[in-house]
C-alpha positions as CSV (number, residue, x, y, z in Angstrom):
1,X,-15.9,3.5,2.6
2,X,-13.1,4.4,0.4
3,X,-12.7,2.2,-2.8
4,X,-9.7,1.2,-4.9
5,X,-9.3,-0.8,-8.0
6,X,-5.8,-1.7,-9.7
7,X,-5.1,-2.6,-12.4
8,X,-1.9,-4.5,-14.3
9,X,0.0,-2.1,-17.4
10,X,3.1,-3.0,-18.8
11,X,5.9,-0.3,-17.8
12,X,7.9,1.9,-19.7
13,X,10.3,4.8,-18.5
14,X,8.6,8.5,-18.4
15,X,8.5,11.5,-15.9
16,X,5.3,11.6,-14.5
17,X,2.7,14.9,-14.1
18,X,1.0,16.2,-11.3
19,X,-2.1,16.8,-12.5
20,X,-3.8,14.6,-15.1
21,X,-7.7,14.0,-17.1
22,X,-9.9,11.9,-19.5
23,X,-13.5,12.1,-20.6
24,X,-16.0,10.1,-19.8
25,X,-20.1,10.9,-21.0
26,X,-20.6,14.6,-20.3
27,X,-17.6,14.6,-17.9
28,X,-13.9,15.7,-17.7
29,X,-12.5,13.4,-14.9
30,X,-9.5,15.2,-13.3
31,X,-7.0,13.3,-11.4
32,X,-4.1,13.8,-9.2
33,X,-1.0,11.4,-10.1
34,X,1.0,9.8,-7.2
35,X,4.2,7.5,-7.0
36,X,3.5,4.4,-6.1
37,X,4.3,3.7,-2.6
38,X,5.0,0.2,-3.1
39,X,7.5,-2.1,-5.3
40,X,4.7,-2.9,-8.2
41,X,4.0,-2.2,-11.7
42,X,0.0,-2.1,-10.6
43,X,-1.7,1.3,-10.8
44,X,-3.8,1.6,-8.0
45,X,-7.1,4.0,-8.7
46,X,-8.7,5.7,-5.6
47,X,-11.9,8.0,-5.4
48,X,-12.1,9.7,-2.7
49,X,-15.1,11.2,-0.5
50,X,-14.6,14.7,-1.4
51,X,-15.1,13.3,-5.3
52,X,-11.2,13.9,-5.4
53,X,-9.8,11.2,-7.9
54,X,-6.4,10.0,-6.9
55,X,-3.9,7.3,-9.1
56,X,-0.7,5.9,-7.8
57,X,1.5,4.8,-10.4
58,X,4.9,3.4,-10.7
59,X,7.7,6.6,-11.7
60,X,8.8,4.7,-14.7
61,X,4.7,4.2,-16.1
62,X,4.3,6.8,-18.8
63,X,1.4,9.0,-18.6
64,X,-0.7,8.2,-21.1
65,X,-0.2,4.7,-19.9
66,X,-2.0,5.8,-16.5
67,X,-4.6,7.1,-18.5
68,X,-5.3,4.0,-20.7
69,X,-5.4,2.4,-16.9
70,X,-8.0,5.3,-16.2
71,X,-10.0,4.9,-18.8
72,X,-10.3,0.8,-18.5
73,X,-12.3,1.5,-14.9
74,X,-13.8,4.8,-15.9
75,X,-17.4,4.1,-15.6
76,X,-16.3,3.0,-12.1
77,X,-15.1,6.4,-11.2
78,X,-17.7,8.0,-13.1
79,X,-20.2,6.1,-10.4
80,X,-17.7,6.6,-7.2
81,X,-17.4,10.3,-7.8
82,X,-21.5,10.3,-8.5
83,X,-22.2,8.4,-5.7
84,X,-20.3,11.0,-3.1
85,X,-21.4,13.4,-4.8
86,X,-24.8,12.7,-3.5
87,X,-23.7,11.9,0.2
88,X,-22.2,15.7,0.0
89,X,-25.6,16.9,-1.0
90,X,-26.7,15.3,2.2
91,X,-23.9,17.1,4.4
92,X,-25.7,20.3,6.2
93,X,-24.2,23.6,6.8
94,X,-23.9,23.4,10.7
95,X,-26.7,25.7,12.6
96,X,-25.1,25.2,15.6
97,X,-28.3,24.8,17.6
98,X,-28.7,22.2,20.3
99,X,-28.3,18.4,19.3
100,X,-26.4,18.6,16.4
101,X,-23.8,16.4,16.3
102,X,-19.6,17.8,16.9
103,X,-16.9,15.6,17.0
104,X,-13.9,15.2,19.3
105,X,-10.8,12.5,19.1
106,X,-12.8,10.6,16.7
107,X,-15.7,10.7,18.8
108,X,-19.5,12.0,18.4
109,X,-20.9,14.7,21.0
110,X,-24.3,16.2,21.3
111,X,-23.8,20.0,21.1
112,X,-26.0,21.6,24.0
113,X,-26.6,24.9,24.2
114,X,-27.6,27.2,26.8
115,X,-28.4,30.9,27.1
116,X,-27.5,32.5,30.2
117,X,-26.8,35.8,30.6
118,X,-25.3,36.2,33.8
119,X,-22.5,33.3,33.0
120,X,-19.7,33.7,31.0
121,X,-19.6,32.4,27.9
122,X,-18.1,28.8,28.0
123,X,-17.5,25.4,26.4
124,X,-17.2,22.2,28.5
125,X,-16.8,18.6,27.5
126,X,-19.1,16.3,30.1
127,X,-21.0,13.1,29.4
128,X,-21.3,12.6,25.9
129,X,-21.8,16.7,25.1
130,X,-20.0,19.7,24.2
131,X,-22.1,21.8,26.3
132,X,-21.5,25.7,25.3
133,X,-22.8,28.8,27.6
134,X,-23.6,32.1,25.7
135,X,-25.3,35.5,26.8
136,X,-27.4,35.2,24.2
137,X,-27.8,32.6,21.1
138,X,-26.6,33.6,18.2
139,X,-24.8,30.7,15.5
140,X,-21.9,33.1,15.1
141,X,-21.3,33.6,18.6
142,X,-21.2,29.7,19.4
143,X,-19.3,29.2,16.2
144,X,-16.5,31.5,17.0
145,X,-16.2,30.4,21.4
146,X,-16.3,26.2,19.4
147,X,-13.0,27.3,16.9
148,X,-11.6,28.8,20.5
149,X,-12.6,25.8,22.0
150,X,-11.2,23.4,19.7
151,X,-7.7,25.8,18.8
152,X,-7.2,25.1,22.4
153,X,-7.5,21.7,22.7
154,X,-5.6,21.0,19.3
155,X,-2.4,22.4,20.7
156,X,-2.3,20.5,23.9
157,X,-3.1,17.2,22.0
158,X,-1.0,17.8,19.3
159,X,1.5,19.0,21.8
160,X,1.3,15.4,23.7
161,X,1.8,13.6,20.6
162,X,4.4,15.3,19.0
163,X,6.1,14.0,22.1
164,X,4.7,10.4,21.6
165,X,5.8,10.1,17.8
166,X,9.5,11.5,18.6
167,X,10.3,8.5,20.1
168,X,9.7,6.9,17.1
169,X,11.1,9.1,14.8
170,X,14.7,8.2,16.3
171,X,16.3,10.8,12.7
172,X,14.7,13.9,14.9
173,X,17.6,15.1,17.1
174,X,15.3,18.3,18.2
175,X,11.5,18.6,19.0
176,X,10.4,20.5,15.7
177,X,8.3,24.0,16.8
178,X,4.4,23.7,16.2
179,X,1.5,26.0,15.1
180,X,-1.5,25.1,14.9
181,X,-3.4,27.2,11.5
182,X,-6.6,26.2,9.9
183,X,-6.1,25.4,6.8
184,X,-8.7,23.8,3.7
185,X,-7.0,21.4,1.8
186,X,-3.7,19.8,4.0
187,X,-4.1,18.0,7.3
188,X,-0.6,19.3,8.1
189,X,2.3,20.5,6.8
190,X,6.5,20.9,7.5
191,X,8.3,24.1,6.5
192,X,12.0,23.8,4.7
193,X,13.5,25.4,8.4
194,X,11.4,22.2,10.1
195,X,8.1,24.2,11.4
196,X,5.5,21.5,12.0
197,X,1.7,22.9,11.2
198,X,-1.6,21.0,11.9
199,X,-4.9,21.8,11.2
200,X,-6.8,22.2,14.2
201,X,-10.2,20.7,12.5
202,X,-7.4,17.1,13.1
203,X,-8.3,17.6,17.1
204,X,-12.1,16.1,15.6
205,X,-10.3,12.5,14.1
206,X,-9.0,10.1,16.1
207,X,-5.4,9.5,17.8
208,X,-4.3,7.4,15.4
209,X,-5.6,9.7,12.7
210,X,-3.2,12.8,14.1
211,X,-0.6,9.9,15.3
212,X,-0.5,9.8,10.8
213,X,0.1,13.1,10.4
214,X,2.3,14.1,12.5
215,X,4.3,11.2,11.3
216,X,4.4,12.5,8.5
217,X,5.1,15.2,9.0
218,X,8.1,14.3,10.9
219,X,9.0,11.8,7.9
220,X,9.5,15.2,6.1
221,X,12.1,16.2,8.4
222,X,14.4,13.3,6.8
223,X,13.0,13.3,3.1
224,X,11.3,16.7,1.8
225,X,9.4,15.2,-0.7
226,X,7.6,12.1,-1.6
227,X,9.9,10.0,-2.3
228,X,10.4,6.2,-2.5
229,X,12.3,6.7,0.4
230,X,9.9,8.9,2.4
231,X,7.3,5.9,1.5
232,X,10.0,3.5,3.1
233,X,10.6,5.6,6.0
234,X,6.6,6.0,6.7
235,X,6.0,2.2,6.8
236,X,8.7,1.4,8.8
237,X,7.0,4.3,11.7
238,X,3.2,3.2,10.9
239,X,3.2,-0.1,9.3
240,X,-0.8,0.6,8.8
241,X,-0.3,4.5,7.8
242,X,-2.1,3.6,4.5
243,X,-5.7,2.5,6.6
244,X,-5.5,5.2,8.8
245,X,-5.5,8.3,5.6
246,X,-8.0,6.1,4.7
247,X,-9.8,6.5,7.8
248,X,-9.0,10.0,7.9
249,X,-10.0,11.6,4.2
250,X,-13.1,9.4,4.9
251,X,-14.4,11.6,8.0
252,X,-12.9,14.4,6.2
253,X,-16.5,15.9,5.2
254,X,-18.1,15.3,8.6
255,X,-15.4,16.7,10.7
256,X,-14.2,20.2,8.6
257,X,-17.8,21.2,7.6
């Protein structure tokens, strides 16, 4: 679950940083500073699972008032970040051996393998499994005909709801062109010519998940950055967009390792 904590400063005008830290026992806490996507003079404090510390703040909060604010719940990110920390040590490195556990649209499937080698090699989606056919078993080989498996099924979902989310992104006069490219730290991404990208590890979270993204995406055809009015924008698309990244950079670790 991922936990939040604000907490009340009073405000005064300064440009805030990107990138931001304080110490805490034998630890430098980095953290990522965000505007506020809300009218409030509350800083709100996330942790995320990837032991990524993020704090919203309002534009005219000076830094070091962000992190006074920090500092005043810091053996509460100190134990957040720990906590992850140890579910990560818990996340295996996949083997990709029969009934480990894939997932699809949000969903949890049984990978089954099976050697054959008079079939060709194949990956199908039936009754609760991603059942894959190889020659001969080998991780790599089932790795590699999965990432086909799932680059192929990314662009004809993301495809489908591109064409669902431009009816409600009404400032779009033309469908945007989309890649699909794997990539580690963004979910997605918009180009300054308009180039929509996704990850295709996004196929793996639910509809509503890639619904977010390519949102806002989208949202970035109208404001290129993040800015009070992008915010704006976004809730007025996906009222609920904050639950759903939630949701999404919760199931971050299970579905992308």
């Amino acid at each position: 679950m991922l936990l939040g904590f604000e907490v009340n400063v009073a405000i005064k005008p300064k440009p805030s940083k990107t990138k931001l830290s304080f110490n805490y026992a034998d630890e430098q806490i980095h953290f990522e500073r965000l505007p506020r996507t809300e009218s409030s003079s509350k800083i709100l404090i996330k942790v995320l699972p990837d032991c990524r510390v993020q704090i919203s703040a309002p534009e005219s909060a000076s830094d070091e008032q962000v992190i006074a604010a920090a500092k005043q719940r810091s053996r509460w990110i100190y134990q957040q970040i720990r906590e992850f920390r140890s579910r990560l040590e818990h996340v295996r490195p996949r083997q990709y051996i029969s009934g480990e556990s894939h997932f699809y649209l949000g969903k949890q499937y049984v990978l089954k393998v099976i050697e054959s080698p008079s079939d060709k090699p194949a990956v199908k989606l039936l009754r609760g499994k991603i059942e894959v056919t190889v020659r001969e078993k080998s991780a790599e080989k089932i790795s590699a005909l999965l990432v086909d498996w799932y680059n192929t099924r990314a662009k004809e979902v993301f495809a489908r709801r591109l064409e669902a989310m431009l009816e409600q992104a009404l400032w779009v006069s033309e469908k945007p062109p989309l890649r699909v490219l794997s990539m580690q730290t963004q979910w997605g991404s918009c180009s300054p010519a308009g180039r929509l990208t996704l990850n295709p590890h996004l196929v793996k979270a639910p509809r509503d998940c890639i619904d977010y993204v390519i949102l806002h995406e989208l949202c970035h055809l109208a404001e290129h950055n993040h800015s009070e009015r992008f915010y704006r924008l976004m809730g007025q698309v996906m009222p609920s967009w904050e639950k759903v990244k939630e949701r999404l950079d919760y199931m971050a670790n299970f579905i992308i390792y």
